[in-house]
PyMOL commands that place a pseudoatom at each C-alpha (Angstrom):
pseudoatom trace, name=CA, resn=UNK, resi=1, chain=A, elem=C, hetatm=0, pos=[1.834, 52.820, -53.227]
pseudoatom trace, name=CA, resn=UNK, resi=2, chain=A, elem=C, hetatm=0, pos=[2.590, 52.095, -56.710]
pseudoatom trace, name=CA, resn=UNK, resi=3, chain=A, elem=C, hetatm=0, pos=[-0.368, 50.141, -58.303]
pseudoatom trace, name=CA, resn=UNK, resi=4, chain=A, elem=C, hetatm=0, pos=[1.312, 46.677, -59.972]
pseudoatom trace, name=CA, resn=UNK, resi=5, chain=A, elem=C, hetatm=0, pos=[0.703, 47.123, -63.614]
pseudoatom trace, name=CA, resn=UNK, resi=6, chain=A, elem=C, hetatm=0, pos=[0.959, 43.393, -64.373]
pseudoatom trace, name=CA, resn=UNK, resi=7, chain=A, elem=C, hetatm=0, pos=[-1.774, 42.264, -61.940]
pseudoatom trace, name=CA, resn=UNK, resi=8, chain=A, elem=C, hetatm=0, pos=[-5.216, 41.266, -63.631]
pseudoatom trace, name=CA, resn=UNK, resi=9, chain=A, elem=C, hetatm=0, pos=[-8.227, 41.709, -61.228]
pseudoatom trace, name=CA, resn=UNK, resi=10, chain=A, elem=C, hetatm=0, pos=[-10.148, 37.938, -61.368]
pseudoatom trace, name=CA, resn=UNK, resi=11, chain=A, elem=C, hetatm=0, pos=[-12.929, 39.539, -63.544]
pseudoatom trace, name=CA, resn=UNK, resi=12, chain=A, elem=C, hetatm=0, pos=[-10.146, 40.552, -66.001]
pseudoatom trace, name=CA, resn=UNK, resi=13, chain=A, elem=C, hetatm=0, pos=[-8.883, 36.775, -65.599]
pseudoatom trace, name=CA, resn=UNK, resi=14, chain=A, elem=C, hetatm=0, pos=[-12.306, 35.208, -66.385]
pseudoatom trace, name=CA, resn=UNK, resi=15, chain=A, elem=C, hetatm=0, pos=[-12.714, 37.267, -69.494]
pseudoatom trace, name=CA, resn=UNK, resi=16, chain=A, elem=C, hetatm=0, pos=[-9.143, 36.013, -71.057]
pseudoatom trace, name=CA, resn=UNK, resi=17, chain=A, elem=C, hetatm=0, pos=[-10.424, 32.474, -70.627]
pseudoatom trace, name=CA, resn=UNK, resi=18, chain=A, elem=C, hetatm=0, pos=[-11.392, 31.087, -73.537]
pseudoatom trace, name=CA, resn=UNK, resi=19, chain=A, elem=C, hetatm=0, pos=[-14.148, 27.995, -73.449]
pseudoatom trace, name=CA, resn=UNK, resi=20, chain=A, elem=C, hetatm=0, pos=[-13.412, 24.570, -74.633]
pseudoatom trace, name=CA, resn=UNK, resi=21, chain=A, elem=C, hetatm=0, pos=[-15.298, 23.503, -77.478]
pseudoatom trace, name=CA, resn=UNK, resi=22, chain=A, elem=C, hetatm=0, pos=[-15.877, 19.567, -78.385]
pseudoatom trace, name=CA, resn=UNK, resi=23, chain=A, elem=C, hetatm=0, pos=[-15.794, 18.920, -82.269]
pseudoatom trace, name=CA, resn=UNK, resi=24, chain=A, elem=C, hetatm=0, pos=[-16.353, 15.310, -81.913]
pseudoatom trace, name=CA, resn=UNK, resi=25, chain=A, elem=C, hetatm=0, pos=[-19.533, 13.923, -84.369]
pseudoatom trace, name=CA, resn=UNK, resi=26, chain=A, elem=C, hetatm=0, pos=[-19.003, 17.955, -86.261]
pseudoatom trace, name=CA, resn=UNK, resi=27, chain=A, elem=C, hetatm=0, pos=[-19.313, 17.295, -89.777]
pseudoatom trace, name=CA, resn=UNK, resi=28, chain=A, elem=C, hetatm=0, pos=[-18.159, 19.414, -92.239]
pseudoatom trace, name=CA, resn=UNK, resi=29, chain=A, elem=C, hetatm=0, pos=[-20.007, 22.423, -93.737]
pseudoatom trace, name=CA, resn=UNK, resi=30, chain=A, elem=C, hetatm=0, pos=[-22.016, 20.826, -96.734]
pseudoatom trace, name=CA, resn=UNK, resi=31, chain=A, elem=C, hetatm=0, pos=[-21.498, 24.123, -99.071]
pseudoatom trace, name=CA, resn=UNK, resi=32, chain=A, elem=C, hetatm=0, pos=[-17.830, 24.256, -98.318]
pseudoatom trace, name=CA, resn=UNK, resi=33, chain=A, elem=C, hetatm=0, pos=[-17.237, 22.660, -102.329]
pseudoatom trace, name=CA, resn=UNK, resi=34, chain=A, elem=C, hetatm=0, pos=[-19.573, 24.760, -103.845]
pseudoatom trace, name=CA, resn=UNK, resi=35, chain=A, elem=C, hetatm=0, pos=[-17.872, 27.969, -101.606]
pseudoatom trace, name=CA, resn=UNK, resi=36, chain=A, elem=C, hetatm=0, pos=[-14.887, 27.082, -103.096]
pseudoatom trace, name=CA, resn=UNK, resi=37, chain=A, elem=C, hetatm=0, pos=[-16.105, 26.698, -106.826]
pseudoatom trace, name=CA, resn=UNK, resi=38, chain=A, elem=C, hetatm=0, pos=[-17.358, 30.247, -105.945]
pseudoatom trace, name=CA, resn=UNK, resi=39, chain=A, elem=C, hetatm=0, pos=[-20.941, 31.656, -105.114]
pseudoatom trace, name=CA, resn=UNK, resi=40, chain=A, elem=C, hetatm=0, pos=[-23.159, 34.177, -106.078]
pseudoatom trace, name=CA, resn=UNK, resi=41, chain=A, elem=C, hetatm=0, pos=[-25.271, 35.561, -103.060]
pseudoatom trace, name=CA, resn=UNK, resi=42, chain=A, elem=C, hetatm=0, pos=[-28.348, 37.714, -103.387]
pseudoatom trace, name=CA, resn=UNK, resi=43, chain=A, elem=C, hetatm=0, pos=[-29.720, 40.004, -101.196]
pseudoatom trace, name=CA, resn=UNK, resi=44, chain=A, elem=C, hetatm=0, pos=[-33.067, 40.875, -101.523]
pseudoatom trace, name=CA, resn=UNK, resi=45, chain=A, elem=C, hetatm=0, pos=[-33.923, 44.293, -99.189]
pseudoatom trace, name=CA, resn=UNK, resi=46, chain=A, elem=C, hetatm=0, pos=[-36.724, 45.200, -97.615]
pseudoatom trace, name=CA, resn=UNK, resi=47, chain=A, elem=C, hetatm=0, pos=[-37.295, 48.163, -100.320]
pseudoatom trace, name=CA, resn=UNK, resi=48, chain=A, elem=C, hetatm=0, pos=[-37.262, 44.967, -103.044]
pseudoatom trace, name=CA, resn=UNK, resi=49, chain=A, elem=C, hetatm=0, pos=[-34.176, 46.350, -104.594]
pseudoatom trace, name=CA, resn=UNK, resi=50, chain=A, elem=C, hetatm=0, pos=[-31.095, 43.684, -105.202]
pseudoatom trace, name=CA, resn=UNK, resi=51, chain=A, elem=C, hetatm=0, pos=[-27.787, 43.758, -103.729]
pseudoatom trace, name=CA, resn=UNK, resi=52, chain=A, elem=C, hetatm=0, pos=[-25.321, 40.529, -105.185]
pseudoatom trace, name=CA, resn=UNK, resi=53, chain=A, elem=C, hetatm=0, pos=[-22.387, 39.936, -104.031]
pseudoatom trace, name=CA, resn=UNK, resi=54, chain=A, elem=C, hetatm=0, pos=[-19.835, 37.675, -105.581]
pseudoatom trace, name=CA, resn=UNK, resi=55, chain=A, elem=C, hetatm=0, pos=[-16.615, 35.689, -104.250]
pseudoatom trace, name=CA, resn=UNK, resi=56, chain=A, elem=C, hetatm=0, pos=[-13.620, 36.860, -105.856]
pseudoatom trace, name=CA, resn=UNK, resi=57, chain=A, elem=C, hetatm=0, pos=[-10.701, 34.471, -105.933]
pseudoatom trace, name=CA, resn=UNK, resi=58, chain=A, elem=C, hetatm=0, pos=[-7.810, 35.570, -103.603]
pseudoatom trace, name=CA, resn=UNK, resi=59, chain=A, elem=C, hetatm=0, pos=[-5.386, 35.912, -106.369]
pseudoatom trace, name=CA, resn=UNK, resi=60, chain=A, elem=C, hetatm=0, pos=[-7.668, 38.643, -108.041]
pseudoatom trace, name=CA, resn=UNK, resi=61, chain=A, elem=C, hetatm=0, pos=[-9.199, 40.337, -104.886]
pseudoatom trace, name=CA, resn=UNK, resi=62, chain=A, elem=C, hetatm=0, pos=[-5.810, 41.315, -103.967]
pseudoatom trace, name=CA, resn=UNK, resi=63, chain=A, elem=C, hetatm=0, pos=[-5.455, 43.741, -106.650]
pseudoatom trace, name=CA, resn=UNK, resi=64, chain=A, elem=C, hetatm=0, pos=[-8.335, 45.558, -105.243]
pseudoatom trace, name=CA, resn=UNK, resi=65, chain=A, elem=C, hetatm=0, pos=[-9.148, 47.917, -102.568]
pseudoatom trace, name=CA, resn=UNK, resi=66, chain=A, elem=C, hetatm=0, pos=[-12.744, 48.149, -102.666]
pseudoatom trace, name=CA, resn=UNK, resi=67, chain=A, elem=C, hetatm=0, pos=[-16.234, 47.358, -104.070]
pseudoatom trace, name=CA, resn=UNK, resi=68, chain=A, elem=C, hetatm=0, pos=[-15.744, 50.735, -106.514]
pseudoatom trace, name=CA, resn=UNK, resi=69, chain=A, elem=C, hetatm=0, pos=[-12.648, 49.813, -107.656]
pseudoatom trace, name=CA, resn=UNK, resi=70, chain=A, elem=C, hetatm=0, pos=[-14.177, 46.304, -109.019]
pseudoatom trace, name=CA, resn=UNK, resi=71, chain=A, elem=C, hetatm=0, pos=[-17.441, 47.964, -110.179]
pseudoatom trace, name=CA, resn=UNK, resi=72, chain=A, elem=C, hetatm=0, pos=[-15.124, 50.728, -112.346]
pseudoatom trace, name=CA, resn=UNK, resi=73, chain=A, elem=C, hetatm=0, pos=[-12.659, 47.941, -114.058]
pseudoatom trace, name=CA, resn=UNK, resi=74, chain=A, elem=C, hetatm=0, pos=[-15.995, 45.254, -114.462]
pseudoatom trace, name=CA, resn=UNK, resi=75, chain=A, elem=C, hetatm=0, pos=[-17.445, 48.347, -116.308]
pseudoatom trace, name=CA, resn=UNK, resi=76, chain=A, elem=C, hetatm=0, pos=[-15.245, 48.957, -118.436]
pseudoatom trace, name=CA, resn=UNK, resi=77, chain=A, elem=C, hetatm=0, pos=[-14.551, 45.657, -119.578]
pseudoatom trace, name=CA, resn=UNK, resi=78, chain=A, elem=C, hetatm=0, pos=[-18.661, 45.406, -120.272]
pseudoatom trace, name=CA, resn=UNK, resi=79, chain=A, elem=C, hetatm=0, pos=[-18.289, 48.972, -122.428]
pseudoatom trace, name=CA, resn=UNK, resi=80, chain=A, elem=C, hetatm=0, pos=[-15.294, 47.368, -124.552]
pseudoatom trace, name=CA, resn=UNK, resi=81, chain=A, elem=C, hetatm=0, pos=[-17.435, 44.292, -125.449]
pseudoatom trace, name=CA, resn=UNK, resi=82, chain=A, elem=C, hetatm=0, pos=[-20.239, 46.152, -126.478]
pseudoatom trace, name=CA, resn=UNK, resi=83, chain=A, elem=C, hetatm=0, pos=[-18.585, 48.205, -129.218]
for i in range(1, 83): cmd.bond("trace and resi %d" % i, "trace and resi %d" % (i + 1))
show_as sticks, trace
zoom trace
């Protein structure tokens, strides 16, 4: 017997259900404006050592793969303004 590949077992069934959520009285997130002005997050770690991280715009994040890639062009641009 052939087992029917597009059964799904009732356990399988409950886990594609997704809940129903009620938004009425939700208000909106009050540091949505400022997220959009852009923010500056710091992370201090346990060690005390600094980790910031900083909200590109989408426009300018696209022409970068990485952290390193951001880090090596920022540098740069800090090196040419010091001479």
């Amino acid at each position: 017997m052939k087992k029917n590949e597009n059964h799904i077992s009732n356990s399988e069934q409950d886990d594609l259900e997704v809940p129903e959520f009620n938004f009425d009285g939700a208000v909106q997130n009050p540091f949505a404006a400022q997220y959009k002005k852009g923010v500056t997050r710091t992370i201090i770690k346990s060690d005390g050592t600094k980790e910031h991280f900083i909200r590109l715009d989408p426009d300018v994040a696209k022409h970068y793969r990485s952290a390193t890639s951001v880090n090596k062009v920022l540098r740069r641009a800090v090196q040419n303004r010091q001479h």
